[in-house]
C-alpha positions as a Python dict, from the first residue, in 0.01 Angstrom:
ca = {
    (1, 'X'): (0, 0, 0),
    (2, 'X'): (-85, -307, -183),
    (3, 'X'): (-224, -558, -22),
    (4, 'X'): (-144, -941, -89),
    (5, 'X'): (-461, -1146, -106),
    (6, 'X'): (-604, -1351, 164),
    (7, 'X'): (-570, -1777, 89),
    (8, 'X'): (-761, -2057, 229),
    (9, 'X'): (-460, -2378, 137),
    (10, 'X'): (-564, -2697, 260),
    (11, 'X'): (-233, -2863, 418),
    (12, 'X'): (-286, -3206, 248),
    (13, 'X'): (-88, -3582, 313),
    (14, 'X'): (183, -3511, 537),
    (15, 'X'): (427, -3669, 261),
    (16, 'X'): (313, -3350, -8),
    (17, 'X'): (610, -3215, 115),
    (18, 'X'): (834, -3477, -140),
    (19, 'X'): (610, -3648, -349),
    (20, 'X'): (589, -3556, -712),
    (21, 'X'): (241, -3436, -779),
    (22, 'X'): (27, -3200, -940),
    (23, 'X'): (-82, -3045, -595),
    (24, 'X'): (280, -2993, -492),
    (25, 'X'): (399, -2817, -813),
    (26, 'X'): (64, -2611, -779),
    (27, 'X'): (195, -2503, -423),
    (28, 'X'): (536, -2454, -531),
    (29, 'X'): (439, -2239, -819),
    (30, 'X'): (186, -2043, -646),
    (31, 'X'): (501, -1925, -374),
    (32, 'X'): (674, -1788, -708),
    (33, 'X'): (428, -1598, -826),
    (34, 'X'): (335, -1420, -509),
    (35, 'X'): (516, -1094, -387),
    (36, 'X'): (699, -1210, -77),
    (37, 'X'): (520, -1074, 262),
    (38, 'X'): (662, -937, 572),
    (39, 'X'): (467, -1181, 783),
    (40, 'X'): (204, -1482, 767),
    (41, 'X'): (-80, -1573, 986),
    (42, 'X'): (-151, -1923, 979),
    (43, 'X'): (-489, -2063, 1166),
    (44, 'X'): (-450, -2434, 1263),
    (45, 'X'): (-710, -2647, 1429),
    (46, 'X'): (-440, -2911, 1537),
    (47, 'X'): (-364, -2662, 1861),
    (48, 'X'): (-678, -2702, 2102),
    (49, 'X'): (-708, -2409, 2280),
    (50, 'X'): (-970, -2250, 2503),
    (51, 'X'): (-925, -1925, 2316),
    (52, 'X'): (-771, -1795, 1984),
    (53, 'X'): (-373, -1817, 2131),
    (54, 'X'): (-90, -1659, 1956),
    (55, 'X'): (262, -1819, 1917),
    (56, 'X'): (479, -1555, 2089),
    (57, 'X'): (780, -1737, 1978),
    (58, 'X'): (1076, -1572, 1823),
    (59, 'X'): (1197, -1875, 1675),
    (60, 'X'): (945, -2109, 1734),
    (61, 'X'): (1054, -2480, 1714),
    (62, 'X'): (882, -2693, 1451),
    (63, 'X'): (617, -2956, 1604),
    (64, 'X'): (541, -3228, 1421),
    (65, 'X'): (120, -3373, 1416),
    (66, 'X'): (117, -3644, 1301),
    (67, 'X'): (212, -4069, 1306),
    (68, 'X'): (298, -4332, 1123),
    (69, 'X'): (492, -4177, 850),
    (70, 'X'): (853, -4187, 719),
    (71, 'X'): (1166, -4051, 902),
    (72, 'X'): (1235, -3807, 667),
    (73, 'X'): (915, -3641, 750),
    (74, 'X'): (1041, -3573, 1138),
    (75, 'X'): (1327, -3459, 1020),
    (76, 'X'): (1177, -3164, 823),
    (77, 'X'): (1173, -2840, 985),
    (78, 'X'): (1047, -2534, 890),
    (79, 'X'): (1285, -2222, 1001),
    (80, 'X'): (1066, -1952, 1002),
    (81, 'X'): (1103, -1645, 1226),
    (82, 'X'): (846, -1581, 1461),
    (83, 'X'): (685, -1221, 1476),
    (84, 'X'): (596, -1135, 1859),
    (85, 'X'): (485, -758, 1834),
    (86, 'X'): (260, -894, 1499),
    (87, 'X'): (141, -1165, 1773),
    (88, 'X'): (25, -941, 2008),
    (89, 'X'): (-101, -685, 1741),
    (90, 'X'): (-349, -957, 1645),
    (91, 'X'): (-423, -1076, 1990),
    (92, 'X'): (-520, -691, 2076),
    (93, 'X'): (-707, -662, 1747),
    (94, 'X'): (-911, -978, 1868),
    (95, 'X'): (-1016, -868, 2168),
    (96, 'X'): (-1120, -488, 2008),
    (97, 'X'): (-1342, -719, 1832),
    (98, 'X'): (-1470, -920, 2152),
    (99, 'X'): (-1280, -1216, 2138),
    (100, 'X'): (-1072, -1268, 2419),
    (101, 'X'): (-730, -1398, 2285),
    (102, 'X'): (-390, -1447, 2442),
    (103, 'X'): (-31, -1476, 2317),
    (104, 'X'): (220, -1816, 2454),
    (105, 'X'): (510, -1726, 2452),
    (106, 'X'): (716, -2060, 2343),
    (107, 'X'): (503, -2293, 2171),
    (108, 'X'): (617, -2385, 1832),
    (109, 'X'): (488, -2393, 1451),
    (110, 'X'): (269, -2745, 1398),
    (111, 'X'): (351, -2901, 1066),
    (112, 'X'): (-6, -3049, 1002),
    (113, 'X'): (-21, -3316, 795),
    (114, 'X'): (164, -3176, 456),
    (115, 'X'): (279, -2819, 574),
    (116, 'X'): (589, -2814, 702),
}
């Protein structure tokens, strides 16, 4: 099994998502060129929790953080399929590991600023 490698990508200015700039095109680009993987784990600090928590969602709705921006930016959504057994994989692998962690089982994906 190969494994895909692990990235650190910094979300950026909510409005990456349409302006025409190098770091977009370096985003956009770096999608094509990697195999496509059965499921992402994305760590966000804009969801204050008392313990790592898991999006349980199997469609979770798209929640925008942030203000002051265009329209078209709350418009964007981002469609992507929750994975709840992955969720609570992860949550079970973090407390193996002595981190107590639990699962919700609605909230949605937060577009930071920049990531839809």
């Amino acid at each position: 099994m190969n494994a895909l490698p692990t990235l650190f990508v910094s979300h950026g200015a909510p409005t990456l998502l349409y302006d025409d700039c190098p770091a977009r095109d370096f985003l956009l680009e770096l999608g094509r060129t990697l195999p496509r993987p059965k499921a992402i784990l994305c760590l966000s600090a804009h969801w204050e929790t008392a313990q790592p928590t898991l999006t349980g969602a199997a469609r979770p709705e798209t929640i925008h953080d942030f203000y002051g921006f265009s329209e078209r930016l709350y418009q964007a959504e981002y469609p992507a399929p929750g994975q709840p057994e992955l969720a609570q994989r992860v949550a079970g692998l973090l407390h193996t590991a002595g981190l107590p962690a639990t699962v919700h089982p609605r909230h949605g994906l937060i577009t930071a600023p920049g990531f839809p």
